[in-house]
PDBQT receptor file of N, H, CA, C and O in Angstrom, charges set to zero:
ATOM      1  N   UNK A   1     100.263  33.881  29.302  1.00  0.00    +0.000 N 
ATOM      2  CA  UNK A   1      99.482  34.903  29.970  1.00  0.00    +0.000 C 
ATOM      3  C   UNK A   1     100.049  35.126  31.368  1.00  0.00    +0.000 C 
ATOM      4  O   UNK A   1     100.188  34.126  32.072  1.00  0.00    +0.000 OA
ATOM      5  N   UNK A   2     100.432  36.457  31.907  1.00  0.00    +0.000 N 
ATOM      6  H   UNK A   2     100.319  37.269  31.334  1.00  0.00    +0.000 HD
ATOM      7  CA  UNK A   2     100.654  36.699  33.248  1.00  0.00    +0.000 C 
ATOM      8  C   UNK A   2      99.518  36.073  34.462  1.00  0.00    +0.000 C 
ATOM      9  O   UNK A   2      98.347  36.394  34.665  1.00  0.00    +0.000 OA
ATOM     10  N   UNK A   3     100.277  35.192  35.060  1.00  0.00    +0.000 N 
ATOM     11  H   UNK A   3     101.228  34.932  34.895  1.00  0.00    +0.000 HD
ATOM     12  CA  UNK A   3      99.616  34.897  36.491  1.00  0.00    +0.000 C 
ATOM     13  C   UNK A   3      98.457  35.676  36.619  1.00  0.00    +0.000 C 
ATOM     14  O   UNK A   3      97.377  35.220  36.245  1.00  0.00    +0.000 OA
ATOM     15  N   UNK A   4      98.613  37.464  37.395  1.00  0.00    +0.000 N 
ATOM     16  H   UNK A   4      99.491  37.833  37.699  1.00  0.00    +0.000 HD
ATOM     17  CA  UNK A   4      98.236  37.861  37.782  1.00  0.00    +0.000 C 
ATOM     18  C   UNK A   4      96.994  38.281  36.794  1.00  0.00    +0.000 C 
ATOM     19  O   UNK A   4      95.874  38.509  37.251  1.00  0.00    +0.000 OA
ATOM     20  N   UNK A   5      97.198  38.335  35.870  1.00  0.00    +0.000 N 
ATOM     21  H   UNK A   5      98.109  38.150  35.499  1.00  0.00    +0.000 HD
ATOM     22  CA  UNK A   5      96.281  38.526  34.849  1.00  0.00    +0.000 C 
ATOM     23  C   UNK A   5      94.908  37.556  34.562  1.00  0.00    +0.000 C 
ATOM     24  O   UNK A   5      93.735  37.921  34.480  1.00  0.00    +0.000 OA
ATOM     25  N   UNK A   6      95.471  36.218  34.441  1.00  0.00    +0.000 N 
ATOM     26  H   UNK A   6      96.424  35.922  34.508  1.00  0.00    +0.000 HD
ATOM     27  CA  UNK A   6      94.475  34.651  34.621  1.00  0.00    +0.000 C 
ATOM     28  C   UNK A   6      93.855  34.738  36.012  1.00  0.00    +0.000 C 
ATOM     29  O   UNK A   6      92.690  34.353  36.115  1.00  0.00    +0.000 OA
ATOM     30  N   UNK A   7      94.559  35.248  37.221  1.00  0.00    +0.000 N 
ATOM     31  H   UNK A   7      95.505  35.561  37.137  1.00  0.00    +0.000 HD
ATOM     32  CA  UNK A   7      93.863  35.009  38.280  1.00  0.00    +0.000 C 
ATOM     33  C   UNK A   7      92.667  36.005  38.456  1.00  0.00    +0.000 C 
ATOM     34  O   UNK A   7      91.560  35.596  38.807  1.00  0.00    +0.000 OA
ATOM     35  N   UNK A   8      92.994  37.680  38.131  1.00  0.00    +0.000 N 
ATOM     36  H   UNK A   8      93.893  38.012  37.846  1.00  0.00    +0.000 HD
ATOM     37  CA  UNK A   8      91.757  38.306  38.273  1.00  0.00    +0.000 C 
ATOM     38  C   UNK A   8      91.003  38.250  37.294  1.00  0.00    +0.000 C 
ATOM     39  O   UNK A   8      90.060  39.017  37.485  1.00  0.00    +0.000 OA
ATOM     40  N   UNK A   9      90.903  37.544  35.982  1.00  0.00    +0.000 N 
ATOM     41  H   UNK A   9      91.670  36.921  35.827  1.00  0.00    +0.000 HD
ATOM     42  CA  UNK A   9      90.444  37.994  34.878  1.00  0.00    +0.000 C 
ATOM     43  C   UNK A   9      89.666  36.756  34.924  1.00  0.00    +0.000 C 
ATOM     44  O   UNK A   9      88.690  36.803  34.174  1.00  0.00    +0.000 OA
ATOM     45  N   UNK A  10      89.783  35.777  35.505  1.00  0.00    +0.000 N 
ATOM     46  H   UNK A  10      90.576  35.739  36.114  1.00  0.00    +0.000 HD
ATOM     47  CA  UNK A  10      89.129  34.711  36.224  1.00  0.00    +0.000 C 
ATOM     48  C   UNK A  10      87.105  35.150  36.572  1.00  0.00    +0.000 C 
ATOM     49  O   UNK A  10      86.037  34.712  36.146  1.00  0.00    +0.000 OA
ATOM     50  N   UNK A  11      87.574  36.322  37.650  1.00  0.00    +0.000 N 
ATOM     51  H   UNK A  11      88.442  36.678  37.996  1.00  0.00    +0.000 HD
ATOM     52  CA  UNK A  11      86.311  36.702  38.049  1.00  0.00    +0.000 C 
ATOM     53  C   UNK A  11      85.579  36.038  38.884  1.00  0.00    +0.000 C 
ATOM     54  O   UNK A  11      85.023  36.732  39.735  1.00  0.00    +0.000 OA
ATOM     55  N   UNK A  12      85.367  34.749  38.929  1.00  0.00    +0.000 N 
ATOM     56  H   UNK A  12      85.818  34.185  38.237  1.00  0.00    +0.000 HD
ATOM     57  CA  UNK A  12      84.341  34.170  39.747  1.00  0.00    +0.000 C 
ATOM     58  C   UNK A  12      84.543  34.144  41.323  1.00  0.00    +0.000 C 
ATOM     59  O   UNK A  12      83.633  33.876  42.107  1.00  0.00    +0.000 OA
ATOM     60  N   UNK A  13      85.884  34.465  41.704  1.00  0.00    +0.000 N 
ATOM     61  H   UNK A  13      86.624  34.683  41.067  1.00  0.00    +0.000 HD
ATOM     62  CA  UNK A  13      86.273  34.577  43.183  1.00  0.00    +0.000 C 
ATOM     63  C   UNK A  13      86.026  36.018  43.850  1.00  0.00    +0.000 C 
ATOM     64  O   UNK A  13      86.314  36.146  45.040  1.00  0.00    +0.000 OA
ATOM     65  N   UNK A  14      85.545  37.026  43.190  1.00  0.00    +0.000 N 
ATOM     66  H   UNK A  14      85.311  36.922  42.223  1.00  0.00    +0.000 HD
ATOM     67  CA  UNK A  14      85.153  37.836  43.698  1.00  0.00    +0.000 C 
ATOM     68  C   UNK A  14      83.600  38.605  43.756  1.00  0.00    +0.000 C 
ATOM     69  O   UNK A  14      82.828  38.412  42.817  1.00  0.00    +0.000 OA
ATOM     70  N   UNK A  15      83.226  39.411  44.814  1.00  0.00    +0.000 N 
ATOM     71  H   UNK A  15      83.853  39.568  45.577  1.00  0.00    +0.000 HD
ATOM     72  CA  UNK A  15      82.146  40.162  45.091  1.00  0.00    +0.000 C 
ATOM     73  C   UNK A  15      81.973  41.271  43.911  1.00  0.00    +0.000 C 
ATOM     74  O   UNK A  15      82.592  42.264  43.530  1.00  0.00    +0.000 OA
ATOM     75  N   UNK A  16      80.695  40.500  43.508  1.00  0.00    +0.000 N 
ATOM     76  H   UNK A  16      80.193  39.692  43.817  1.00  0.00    +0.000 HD
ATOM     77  CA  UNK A  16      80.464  41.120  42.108  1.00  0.00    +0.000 C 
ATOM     78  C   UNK A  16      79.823  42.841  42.311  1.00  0.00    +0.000 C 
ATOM     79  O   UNK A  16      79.261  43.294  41.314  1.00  0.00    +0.000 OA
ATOM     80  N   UNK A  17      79.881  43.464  43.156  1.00  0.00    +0.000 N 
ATOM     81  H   UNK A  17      80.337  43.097  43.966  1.00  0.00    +0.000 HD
ATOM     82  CA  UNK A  17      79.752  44.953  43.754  1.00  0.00    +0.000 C 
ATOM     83  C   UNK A  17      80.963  45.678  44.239  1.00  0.00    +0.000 C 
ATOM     84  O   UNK A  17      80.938  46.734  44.872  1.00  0.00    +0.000 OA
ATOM     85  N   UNK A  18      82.208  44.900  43.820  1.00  0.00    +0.000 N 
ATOM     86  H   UNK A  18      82.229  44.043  43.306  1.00  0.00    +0.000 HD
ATOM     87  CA  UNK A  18      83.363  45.438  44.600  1.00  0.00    +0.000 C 
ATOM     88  C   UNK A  18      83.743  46.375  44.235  1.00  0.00    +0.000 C 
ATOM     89  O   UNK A  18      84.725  46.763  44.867  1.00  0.00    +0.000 OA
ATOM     90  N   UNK A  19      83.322  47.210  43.192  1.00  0.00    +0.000 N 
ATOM     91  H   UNK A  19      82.524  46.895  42.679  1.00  0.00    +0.000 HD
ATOM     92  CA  UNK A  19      83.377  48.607  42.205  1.00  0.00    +0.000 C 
ATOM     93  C   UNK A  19      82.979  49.664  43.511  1.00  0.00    +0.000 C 
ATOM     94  O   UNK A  19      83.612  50.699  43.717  1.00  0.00    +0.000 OA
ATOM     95  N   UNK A  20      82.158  49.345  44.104  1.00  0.00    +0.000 N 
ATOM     96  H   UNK A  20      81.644  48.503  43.937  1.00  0.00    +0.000 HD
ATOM     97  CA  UNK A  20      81.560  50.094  45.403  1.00  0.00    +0.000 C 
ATOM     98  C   UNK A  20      82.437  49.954  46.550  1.00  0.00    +0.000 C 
ATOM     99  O   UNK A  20      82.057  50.599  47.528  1.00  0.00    +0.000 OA
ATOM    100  N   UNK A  21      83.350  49.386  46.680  1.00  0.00    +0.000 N 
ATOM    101  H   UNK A  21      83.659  48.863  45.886  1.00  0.00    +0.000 HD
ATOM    102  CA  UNK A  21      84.131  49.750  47.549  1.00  0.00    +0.000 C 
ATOM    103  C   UNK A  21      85.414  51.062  47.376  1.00  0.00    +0.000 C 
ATOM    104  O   UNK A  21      86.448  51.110  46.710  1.00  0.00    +0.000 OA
ATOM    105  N   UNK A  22      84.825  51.923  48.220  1.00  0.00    +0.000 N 
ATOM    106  H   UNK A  22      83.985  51.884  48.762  1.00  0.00    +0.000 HD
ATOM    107  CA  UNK A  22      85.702  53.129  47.989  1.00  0.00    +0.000 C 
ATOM    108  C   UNK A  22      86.728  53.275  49.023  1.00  0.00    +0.000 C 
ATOM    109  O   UNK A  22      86.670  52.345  49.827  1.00  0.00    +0.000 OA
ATOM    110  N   UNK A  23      87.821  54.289  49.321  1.00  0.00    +0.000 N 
ATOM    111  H   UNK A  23      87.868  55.045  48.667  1.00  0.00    +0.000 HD
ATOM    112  CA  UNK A  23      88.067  54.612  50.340  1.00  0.00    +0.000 C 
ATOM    113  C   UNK A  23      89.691  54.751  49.582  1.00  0.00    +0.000 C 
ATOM    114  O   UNK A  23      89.834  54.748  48.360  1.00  0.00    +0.000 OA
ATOM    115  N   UNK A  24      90.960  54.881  50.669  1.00  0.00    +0.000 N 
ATOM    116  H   UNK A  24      90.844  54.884  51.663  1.00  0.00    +0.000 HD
ATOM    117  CA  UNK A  24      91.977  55.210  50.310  1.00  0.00    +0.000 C 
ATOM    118  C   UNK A  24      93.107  53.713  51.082  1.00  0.00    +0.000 C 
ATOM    119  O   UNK A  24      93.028  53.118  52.156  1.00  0.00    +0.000 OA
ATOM    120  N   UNK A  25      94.002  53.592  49.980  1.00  0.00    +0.000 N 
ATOM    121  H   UNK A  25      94.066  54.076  49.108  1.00  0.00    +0.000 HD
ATOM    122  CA  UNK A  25      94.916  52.425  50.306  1.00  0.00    +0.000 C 
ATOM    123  C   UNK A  25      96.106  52.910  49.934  1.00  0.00    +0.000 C 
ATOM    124  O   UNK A  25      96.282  53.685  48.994  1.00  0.00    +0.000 OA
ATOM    125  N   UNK A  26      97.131  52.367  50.821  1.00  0.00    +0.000 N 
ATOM    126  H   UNK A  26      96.988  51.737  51.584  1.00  0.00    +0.000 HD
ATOM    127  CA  UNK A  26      98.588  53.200  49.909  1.00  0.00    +0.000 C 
ATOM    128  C   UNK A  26      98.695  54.670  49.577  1.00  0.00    +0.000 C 
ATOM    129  O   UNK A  26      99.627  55.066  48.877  1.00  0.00    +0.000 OA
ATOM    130  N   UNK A  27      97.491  55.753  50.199  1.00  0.00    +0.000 N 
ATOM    131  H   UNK A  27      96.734  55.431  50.767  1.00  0.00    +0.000 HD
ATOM    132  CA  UNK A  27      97.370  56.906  49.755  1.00  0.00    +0.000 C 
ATOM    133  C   UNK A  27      96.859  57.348  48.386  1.00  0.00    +0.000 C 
ATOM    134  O   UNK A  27      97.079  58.438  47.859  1.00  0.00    +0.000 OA
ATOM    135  N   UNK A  28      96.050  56.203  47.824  1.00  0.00    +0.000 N 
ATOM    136  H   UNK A  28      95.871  55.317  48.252  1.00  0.00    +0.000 HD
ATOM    137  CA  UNK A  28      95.854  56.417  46.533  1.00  0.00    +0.000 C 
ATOM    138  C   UNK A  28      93.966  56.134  46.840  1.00  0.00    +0.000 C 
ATOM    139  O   UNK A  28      93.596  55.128  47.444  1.00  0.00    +0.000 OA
ATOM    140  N   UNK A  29      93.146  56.995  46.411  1.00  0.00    +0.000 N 
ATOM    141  H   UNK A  29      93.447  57.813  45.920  1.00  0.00    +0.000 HD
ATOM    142  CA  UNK A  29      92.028  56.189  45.949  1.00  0.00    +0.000 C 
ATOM    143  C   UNK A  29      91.925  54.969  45.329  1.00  0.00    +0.000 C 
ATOM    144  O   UNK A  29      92.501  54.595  44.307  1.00  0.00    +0.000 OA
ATOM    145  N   UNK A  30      91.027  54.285  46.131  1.00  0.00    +0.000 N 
ATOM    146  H   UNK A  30      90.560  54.588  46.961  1.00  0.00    +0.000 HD
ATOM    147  CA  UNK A  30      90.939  52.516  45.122  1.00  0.00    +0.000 C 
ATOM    148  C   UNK A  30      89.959  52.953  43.900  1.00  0.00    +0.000 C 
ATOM    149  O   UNK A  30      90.347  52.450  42.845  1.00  0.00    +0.000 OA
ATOM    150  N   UNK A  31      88.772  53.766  43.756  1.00  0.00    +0.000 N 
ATOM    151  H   UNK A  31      88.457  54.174  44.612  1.00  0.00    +0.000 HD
ATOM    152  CA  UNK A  31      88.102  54.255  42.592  1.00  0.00    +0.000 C 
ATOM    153  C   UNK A  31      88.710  55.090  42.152  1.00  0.00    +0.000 C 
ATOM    154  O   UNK A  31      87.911  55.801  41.544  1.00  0.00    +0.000 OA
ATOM    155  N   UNK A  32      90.107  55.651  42.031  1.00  0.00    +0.000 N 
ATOM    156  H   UNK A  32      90.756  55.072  42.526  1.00  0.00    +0.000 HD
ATOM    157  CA  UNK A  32      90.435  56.577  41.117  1.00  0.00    +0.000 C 
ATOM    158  C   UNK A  32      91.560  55.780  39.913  1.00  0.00    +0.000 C 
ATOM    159  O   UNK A  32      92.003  56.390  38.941  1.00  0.00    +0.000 OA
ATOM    160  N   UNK A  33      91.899  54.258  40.237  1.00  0.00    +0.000 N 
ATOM    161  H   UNK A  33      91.539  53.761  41.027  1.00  0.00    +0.000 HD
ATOM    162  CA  UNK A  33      93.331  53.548  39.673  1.00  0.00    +0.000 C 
ATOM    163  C   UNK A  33      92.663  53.203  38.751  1.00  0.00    +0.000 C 
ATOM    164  O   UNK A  33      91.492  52.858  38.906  1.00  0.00    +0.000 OA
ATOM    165  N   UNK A  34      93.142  53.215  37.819  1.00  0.00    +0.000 N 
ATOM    166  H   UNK A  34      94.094  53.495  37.692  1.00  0.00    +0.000 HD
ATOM    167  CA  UNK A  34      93.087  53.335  36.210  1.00  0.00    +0.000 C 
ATOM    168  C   UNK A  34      93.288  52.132  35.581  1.00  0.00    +0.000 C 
ATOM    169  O   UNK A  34      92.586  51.619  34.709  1.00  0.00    +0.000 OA
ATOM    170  N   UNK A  35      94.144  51.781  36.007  1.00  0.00    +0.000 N 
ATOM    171  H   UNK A  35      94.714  52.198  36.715  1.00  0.00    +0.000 HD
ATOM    172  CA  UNK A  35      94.609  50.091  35.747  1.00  0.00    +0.000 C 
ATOM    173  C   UNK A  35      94.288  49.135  36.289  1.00  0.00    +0.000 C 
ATOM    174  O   UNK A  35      94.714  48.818  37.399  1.00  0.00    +0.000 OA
ATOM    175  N   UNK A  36      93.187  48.248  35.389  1.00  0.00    +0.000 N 
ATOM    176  H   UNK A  36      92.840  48.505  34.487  1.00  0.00    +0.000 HD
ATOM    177  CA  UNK A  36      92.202  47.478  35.876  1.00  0.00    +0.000 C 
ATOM    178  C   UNK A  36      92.664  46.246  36.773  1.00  0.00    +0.000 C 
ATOM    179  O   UNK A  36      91.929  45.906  37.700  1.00  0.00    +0.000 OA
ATOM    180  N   UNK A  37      93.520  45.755  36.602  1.00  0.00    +0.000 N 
ATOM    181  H   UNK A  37      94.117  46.032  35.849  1.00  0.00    +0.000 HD
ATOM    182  CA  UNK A  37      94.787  44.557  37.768  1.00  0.00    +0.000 C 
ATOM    183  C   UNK A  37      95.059  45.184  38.929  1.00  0.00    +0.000 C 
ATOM    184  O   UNK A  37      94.944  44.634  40.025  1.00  0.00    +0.000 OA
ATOM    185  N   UNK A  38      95.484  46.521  38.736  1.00  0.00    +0.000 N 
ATOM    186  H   UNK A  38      95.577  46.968  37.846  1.00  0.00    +0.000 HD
ATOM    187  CA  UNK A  38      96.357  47.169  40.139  1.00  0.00    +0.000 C 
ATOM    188  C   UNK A  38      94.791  47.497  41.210  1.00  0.00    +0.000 C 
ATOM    189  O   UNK A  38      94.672  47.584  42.432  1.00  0.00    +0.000 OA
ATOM    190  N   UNK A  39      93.701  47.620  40.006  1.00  0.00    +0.000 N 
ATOM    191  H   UNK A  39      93.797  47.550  39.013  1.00  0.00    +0.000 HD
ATOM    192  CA  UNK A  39      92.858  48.299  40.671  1.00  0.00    +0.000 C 
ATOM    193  C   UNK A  39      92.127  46.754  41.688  1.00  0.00    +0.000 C 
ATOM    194  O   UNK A  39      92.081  46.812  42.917  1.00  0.00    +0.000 OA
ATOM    195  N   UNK A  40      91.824  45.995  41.217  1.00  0.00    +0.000 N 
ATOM    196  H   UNK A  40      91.861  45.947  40.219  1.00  0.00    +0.000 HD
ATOM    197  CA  UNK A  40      91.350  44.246  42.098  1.00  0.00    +0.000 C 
ATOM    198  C   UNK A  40      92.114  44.273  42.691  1.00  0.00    +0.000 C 
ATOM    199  O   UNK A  40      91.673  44.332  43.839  1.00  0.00    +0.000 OA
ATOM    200  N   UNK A  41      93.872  44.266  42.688  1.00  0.00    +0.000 N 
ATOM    201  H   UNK A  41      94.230  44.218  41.755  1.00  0.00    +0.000 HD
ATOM    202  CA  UNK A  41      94.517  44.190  43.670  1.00  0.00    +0.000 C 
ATOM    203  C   UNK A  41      94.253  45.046  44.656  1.00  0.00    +0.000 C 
ATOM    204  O   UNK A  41      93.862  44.475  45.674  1.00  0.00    +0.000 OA
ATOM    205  N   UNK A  42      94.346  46.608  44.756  1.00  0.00    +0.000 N 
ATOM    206  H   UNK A  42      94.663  47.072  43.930  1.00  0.00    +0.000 HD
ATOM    207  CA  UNK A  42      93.877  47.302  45.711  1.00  0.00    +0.000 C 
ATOM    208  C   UNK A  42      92.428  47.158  46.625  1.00  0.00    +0.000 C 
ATOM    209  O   UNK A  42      92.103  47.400  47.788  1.00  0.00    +0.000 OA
ATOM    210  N   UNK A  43      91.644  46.526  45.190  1.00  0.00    +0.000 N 
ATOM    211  H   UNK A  43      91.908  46.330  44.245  1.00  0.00    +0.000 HD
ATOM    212  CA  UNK A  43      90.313  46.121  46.349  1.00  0.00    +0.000 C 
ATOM    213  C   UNK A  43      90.316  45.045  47.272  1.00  0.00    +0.000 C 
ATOM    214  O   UNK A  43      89.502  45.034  48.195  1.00  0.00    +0.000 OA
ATOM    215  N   UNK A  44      91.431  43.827  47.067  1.00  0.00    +0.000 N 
ATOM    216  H   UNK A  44      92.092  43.836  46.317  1.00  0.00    +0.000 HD
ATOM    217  CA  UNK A  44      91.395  42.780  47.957  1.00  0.00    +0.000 C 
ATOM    218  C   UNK A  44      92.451  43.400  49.318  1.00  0.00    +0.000 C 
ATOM    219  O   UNK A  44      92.448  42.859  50.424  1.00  0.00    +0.000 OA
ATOM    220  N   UNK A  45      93.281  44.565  48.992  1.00  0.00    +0.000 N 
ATOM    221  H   UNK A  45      93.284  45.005  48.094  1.00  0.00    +0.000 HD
ATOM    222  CA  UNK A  45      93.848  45.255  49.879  1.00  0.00    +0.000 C 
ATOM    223  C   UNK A  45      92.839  45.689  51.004  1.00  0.00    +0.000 C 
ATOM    224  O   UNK A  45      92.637  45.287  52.150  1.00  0.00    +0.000 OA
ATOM    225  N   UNK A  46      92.380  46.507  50.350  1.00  0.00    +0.000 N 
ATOM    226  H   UNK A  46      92.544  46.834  49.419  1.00  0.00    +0.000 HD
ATOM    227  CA  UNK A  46      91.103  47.690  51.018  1.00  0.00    +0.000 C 
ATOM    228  C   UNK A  46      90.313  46.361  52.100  1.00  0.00    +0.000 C 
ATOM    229  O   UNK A  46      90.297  46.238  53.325  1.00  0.00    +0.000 OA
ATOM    230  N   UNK A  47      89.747  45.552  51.035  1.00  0.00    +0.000 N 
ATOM    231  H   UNK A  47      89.760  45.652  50.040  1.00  0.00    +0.000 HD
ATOM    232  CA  UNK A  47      88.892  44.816  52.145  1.00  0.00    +0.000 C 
ATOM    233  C   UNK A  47      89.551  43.965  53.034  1.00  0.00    +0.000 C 
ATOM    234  O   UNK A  47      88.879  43.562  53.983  1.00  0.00    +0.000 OA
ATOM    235  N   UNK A  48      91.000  43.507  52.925  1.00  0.00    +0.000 N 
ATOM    236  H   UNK A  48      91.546  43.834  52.154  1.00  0.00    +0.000 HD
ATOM    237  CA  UNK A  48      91.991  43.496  54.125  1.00  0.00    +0.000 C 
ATOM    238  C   UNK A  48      91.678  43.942  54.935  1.00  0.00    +0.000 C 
ATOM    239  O   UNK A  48      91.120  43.355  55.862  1.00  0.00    +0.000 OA
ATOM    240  N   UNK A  49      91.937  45.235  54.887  1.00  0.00    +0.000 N 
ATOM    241  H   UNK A  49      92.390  45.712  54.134  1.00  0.00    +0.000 HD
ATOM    242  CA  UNK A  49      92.449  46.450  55.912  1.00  0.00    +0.000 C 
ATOM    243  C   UNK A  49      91.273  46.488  56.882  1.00  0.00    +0.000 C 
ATOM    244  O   UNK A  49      91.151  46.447  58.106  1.00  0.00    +0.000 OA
ATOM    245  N   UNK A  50      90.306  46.599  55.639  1.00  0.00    +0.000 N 
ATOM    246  H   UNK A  50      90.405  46.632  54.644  1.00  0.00    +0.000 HD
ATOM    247  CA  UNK A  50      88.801  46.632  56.740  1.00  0.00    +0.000 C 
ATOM    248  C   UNK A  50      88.436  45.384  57.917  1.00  0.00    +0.000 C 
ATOM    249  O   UNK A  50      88.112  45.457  59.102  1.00  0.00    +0.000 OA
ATOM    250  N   UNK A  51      88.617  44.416  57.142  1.00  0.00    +0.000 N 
ATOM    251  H   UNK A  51      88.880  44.356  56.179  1.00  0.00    +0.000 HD
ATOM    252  CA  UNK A  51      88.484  42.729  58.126  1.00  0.00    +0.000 C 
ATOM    253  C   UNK A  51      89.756  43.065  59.403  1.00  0.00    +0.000 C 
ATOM    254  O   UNK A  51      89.553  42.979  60.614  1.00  0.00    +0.000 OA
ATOM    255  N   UNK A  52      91.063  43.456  58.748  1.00  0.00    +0.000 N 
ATOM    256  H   UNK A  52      91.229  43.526  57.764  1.00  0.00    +0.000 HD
ATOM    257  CA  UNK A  52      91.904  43.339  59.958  1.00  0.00    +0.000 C 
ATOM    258  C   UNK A  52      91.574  44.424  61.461  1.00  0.00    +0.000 C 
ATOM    259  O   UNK A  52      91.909  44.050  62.584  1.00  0.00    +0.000 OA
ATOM    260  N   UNK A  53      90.793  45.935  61.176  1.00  0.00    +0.000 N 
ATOM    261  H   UNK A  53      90.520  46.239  60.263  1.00  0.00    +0.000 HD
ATOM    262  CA  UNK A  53      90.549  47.006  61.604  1.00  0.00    +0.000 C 
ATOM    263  C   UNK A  53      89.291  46.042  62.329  1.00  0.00    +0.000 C 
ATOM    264  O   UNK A  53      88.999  46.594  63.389  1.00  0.00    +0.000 OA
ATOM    265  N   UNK A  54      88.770  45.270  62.201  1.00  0.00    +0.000 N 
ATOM    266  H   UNK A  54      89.007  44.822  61.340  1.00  0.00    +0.000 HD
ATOM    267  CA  UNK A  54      87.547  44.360  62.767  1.00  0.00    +0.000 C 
ATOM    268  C   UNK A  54      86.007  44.768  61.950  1.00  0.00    +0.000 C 
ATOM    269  O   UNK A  54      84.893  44.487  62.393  1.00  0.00    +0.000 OA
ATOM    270  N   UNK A  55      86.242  45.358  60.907  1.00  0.00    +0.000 N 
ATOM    271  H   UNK A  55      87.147  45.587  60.548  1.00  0.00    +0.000 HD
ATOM    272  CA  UNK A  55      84.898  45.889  60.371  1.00  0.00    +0.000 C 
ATOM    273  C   UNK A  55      83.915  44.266  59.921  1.00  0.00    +0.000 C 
ATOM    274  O   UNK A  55      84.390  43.141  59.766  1.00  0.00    +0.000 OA
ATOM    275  N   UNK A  56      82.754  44.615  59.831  1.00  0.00    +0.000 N 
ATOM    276  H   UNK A  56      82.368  45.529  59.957  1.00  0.00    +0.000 HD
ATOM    277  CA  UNK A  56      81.965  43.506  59.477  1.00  0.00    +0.000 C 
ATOM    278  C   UNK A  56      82.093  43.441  57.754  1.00  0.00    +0.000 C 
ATOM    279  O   UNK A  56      82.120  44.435  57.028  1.00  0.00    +0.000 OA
ATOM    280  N   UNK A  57      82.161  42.074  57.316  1.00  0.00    +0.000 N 
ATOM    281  H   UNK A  57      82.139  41.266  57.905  1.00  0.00    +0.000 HD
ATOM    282  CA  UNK A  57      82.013  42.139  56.425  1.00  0.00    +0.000 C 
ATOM    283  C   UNK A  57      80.950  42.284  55.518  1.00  0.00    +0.000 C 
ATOM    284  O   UNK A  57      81.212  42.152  54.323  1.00  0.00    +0.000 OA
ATOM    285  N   UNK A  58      79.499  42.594  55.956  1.00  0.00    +0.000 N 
ATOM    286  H   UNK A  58      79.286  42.701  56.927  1.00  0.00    +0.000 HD
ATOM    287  CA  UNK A  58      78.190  43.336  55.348  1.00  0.00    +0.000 C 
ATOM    288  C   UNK A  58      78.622  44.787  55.195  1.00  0.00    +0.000 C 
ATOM    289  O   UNK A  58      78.369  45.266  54.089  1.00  0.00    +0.000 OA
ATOM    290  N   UNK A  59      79.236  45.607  56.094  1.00  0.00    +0.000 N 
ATOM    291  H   UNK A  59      79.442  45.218  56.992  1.00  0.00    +0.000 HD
ATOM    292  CA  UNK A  59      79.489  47.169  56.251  1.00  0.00    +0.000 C 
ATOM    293  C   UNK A  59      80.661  46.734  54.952  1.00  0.00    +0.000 C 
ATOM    294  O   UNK A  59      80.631  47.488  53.980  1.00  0.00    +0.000 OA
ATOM    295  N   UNK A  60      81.565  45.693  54.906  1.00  0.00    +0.000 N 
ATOM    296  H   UNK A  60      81.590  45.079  55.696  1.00  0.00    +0.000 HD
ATOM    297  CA  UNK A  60      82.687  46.619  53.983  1.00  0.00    +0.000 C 
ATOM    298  C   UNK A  60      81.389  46.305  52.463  1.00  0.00    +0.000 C 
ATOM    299  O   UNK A  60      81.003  47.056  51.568  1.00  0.00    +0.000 OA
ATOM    300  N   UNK A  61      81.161  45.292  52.699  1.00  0.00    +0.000 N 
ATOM    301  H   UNK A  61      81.474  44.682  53.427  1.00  0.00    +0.000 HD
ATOM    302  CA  UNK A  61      80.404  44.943  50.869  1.00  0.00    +0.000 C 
ATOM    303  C   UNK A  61      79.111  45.222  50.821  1.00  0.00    +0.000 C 
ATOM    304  O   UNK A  61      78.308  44.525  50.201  1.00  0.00    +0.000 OA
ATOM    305  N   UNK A  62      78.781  46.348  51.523  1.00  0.00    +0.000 N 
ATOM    306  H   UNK A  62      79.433  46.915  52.027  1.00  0.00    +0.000 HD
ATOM    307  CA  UNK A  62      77.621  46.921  51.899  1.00  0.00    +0.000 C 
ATOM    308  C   UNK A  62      76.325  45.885  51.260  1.00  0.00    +0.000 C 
ATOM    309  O   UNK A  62      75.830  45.831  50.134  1.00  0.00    +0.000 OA
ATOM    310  N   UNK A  63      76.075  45.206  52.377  1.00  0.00    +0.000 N 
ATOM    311  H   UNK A  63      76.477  45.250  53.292  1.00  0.00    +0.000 HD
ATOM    312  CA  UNK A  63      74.892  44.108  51.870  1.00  0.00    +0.000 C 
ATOM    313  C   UNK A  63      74.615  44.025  53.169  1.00  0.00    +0.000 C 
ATOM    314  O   UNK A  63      75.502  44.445  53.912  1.00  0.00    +0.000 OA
ATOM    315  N   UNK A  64      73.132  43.387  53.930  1.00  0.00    +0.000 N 
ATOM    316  H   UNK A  64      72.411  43.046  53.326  1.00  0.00    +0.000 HD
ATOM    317  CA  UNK A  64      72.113  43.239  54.736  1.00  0.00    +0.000 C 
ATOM    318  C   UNK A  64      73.077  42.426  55.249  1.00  0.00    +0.000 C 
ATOM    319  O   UNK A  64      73.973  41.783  54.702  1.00  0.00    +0.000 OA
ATOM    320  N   UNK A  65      72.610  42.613  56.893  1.00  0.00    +0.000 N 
ATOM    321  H   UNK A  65      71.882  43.135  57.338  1.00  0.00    +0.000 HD
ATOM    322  CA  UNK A  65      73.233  41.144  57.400  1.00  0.00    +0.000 C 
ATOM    323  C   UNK A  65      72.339  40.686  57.522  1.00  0.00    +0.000 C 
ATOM    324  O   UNK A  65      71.310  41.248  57.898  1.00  0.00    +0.000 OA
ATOM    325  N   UNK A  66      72.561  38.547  57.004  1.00  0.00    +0.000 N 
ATOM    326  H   UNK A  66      73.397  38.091  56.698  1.00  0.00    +0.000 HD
ATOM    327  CA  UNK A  66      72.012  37.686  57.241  1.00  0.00    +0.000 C 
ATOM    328  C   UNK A  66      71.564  37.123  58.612  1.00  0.00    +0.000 C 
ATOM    329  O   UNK A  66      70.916  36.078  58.668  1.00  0.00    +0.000 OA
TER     330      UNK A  66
């Protein structure tokens, strides 16, 4: 089985709402990629981008802050 395949197909390491993270990476919509691998990869991108830009991480995974 491909690496990359066992690691996202895994599941338990990620934010189970991450379908809701929208916005644009690489110039591509992250809700428009078709291909379910490229598409987790782009979301751990996206929420990169957001943490590095200083966003909170409640605003990117839209949940209450504690």
């Amino acid at each position: 089985m491909d690496a990359s395949v066992s690691f996202f197909g895994n599941g338990r390491f990620f934010y189970c709402s991450r379908k809701e993270i929208k916005g644009v990476i690489y110039g591509v919509r992250v809700e428009d990629i078709e291909e379910p691998v490229m598409q987790e990869i782009r979301y751990l991108d996206k929420l990169i981008d957001e943490l590095a830009k200083g966003k909170a991480m409640e605003k990117i995974l839209r949940e209450p802050a504690k």
